[in-house]
C-alpha positions in Angstrom: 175.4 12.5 90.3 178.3 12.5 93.1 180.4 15.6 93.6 184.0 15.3 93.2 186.6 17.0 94.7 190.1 17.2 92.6 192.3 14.8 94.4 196.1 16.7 94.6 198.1 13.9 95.7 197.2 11.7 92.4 198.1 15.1 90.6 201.0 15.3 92.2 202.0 11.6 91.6 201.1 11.5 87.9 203.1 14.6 87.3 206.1 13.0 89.0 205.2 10.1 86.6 205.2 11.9 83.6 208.1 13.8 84.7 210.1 10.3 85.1 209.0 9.2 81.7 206.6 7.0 83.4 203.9 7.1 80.7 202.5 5.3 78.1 201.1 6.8 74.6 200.4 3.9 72.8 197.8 1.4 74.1 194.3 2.2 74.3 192.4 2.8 77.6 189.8 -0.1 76.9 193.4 -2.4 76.4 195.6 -0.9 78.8 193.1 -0.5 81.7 193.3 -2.4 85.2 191.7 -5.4 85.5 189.7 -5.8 88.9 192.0 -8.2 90.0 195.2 -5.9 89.6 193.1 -3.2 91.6 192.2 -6.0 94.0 196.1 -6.6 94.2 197.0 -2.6 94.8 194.6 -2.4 97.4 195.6 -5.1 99.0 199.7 -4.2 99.1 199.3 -0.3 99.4 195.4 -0.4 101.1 192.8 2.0 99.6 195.1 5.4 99.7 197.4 3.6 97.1 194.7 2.6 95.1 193.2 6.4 95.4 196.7 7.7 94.3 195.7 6.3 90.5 192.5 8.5 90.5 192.1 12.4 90.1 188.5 12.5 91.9 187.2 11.5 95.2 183.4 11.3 96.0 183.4 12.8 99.9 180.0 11.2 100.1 181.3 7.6 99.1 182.3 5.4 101.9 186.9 5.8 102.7 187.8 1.9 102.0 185.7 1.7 98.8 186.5 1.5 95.3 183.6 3.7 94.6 185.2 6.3 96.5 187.3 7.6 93.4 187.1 8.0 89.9 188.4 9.0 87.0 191.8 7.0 86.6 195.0 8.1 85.0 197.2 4.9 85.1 197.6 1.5 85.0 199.3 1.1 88.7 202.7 1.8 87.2 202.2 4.3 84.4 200.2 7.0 83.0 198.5 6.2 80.4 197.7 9.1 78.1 194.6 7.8 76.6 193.4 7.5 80.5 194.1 10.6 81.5 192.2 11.7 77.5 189.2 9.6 78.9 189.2 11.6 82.4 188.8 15.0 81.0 186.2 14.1 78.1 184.2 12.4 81.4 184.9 15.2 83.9 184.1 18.2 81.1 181.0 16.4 80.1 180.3 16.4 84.0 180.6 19.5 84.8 183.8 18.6 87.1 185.9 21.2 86.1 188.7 21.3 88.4 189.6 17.4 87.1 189.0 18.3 83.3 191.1 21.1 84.3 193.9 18.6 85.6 193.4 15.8 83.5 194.3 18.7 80.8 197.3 19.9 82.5 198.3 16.3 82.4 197.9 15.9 78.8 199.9 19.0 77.9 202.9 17.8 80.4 202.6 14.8 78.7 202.8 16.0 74.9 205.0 18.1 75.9 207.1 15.6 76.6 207.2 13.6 74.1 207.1 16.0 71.2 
């Protein structure tokens, strides 16, 4: 099982998005969830570092200009999507991957909190 290490700059990002309102509560993460061609498109207008800024883990061990290189998504390219960010702390606390459960929670709180 790869390693990941808690990527801060998608942290930072999706709590700017959440702060901004950017975020979407409604549609489910099997619904709302890229396709590969929209990921195709990011990478292709923002390269793999804007792609990577949609993901809270990076596999160190996984070649730079790869997909495979992060995981756990919280967003659709233009919002966070709460029932993303839901599905990357189930996945990462079931991993052991603490530091992302731990963000991916974080995320979900700013996120509630926002919208109670």
């Amino acid at each position: 099982m790869p390693h990941y290490r808690l990527n801060t700059a998608a942290v930072r990002q999706a709590r700017q998005l959440v702060g901004d309102g950017k975020v979407d509560s409604e549609t489910s993460w099997s619904d709302g969830a890229p396709s590969t061609d929209e990921a195709n498109e990011v990478i292709e207008r923002r390269g793999y570092d804007g792609y990577g800024a949609w993901h809270l883990g990076i596999d160190e061990d996984a070649s730079d200009d790869t997909k495979g290189r992060y995981a756990f998504p919280y967003g659709d390219f233009t919002k966070v999507s709460r029932a993303a960010v839901i599905h990357a702390k189930q996945r990462a606390a079931q991993n052991d991957h603490r530091p992302i459960s731990d963000a991916a929670d974080d995320l979900l709180q700013r996120i509630d909190q926002r919208h109670d």
